[in-house]
C-alpha positions, 0 to 999 in steps of 0.5 A: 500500500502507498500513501498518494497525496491528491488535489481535488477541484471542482470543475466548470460542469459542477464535477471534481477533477483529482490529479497528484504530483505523486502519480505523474499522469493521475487523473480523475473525475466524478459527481462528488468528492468521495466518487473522485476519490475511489475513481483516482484510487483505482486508477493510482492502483493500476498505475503502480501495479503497472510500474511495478510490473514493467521495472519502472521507477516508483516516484519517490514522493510515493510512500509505502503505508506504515502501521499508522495512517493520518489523512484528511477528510471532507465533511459536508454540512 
């Protein structure tokens, strides 16, 4: 498992746009936050799975996940 930091906006059609300097290429979008945010986690999936299954380079900003997580989360309200 890899910790991948992610920026979200909102885009002009009132989806969110995910993409991350930690996955050069990672993009995503979807209606809300939380439907981005599983969109952009599959596709990081496939993109280490495929770097690693070809020998290249894993960007070194990539972290593999330790016994703690911290991450941020949205809330609505």
């Amino acid at each position: 498992m890899y910790s991948v930091h992610l920026s979200i906006s909102k885009v002009e059609n009132g989806q969110y746009l995910a993409e991350s300097d930690d996955i050069p290429g990672l993009v995503a979008q979807g209606r809300t936050v939380n439907e981005t945010v599983e969109i952009a986690q599959d596709v990081a999936k496939k993109l280490i799975e495929s770097y690693i299954e070809h020998g290249d380079p894993i960007h070194p900003s990539l972290k593999p996940v330790s016994d703690q997580i911290e991450i941020d989360v949205t809330v609505g309200v």
